[in-house]
N, C-alpha and C positions, 0 to 999 in steps of 0.2 A: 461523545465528546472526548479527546484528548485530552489528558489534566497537562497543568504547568510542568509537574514535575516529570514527564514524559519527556515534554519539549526540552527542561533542561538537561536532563539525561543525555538526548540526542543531542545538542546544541553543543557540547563538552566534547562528547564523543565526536563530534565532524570538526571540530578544529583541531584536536589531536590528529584526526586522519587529515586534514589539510597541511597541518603542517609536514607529516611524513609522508604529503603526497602519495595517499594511500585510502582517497577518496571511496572511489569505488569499487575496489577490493575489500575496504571492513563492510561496506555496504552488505554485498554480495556472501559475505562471513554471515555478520547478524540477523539476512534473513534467511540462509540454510538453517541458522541451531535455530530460527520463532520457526521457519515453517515445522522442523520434526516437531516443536511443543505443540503446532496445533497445529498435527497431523493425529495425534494421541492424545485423544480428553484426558484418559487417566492422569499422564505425565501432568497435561496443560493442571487439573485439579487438584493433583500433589503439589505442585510448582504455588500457587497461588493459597494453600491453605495454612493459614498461622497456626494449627494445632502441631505438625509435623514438625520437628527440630530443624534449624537451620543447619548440624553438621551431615544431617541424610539429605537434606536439598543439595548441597552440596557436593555432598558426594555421588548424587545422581548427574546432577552438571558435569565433573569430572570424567564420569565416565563418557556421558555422551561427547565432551569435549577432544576425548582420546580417541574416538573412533572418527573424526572430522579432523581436515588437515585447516588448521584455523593459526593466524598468527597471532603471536605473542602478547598482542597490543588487545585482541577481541577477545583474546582468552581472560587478560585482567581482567576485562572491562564487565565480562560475562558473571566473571568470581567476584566483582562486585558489586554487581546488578542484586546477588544471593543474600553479600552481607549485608548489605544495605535494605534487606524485603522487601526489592523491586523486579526480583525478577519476572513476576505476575503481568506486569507493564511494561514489559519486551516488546510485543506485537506492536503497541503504540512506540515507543519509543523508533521503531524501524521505521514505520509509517511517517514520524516526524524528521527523521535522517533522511528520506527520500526525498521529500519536500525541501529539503534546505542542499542536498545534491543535485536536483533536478533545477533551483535556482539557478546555483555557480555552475553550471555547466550547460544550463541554457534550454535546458530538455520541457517536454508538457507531456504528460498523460493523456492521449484521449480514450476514453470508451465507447466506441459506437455498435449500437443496438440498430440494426433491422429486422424489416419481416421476412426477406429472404437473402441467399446469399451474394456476395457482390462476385461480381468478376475482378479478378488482381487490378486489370485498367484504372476499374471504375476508385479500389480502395488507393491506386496509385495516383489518381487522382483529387479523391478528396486528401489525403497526407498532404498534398502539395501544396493541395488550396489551403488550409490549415495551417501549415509553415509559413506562406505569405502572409496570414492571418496573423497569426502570435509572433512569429518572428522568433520562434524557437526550433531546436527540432522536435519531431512529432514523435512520440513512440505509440501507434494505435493497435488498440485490441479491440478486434470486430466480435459480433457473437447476431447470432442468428433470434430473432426472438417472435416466433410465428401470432405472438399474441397484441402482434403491434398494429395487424392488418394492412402495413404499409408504410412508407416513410421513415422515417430513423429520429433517432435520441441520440447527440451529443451530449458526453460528460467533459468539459473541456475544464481539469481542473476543479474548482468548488462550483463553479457553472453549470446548467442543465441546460441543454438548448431540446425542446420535444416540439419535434416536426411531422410526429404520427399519426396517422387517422386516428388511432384510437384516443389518440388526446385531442384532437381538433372537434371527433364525434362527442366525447365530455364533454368538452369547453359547449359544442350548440347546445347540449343537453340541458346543461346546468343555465343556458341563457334562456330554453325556454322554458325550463322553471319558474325563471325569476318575473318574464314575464305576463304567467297566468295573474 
């Protein structure tokens, strides 16, 4: 679960970037410096632990900030994610920035899971059907999943659509469970 004060984190920060029209370049900022935190447990587990002083939190954000060409705006925002002992709640915070950029700009996530892999046609395809569908545009990430025996899994969104044998063979399984 996402807490509130994630959401408000993000919620602040994407109207500072709307207003400098600078949407999705702080996006594309704040999730290079979450993805290095959780690229490296260590960092992620110093980042997040209240025993460690806030000016060596700090001063490890600095440095990582100095090696990434990050603007001005993400650089505050990052040094006060620290003071504030939020930086722990980055990951989320990104998460919740995404969701309120993919709004204003019209976009949908989908994740589609099959058992084998498609032909370009075929993902050129359902993208399209999808876009008629939501009426947004589609950004799809496909992934192979041998363990589905067939059919595919839509994530469209908070949505699951599972149109998989293997959940279709659950769903008779558990009916004729129910009625021995």
């Amino acid at each position: 679960m996402i807490s509130n004060i994630s959401k408000r984190y993000a919620r602040a920060f994407f109207e500072i970037a709307t207003e400098g029209k600078q949407i999705e370049r702080y996006y594309e900022e704040l999730n290079q410096f979450a993805s290095i935190i959780a690229q490296n447990k260590a960092l992620s587990d110093f980042l997040a632990n209240p025993v460690f002083e806030q000016g060596s939190k700090k001063g490890v954000v600095e440095s990582i900030i100095g090696k990434l060409q990050l603007s001005g705006m993400t650089i505050s925002f990052l040094k006060l994610l620290v003071d504030k002992k939020r930086i722990d709640i980055l990951h989320d915070i990104v998460i919740c920035y995404r969701q309120l950029m993919d709004e204003v700009l019209k976009k949908v996530r989908v994740d589609l899971k099959t058992a084998f892999p498609l032909s370009s046609k075929m993902q050129s395809y359902i993208n399209s059907s999808l876009e008629k569908l939501t009426g947004r545009q589609v950004e799809l990430f496909v992934e192979n999943d041998p363990s589905l025996l067939g059919g595919i899994v839509l994530g469209v969104g908070d949505t699951l659509y599972d149109g998989s044998i293997k959940n279709q063979l659950n769903n008779m399984r558990n009916l004729l469970g129910e009625a021995r």
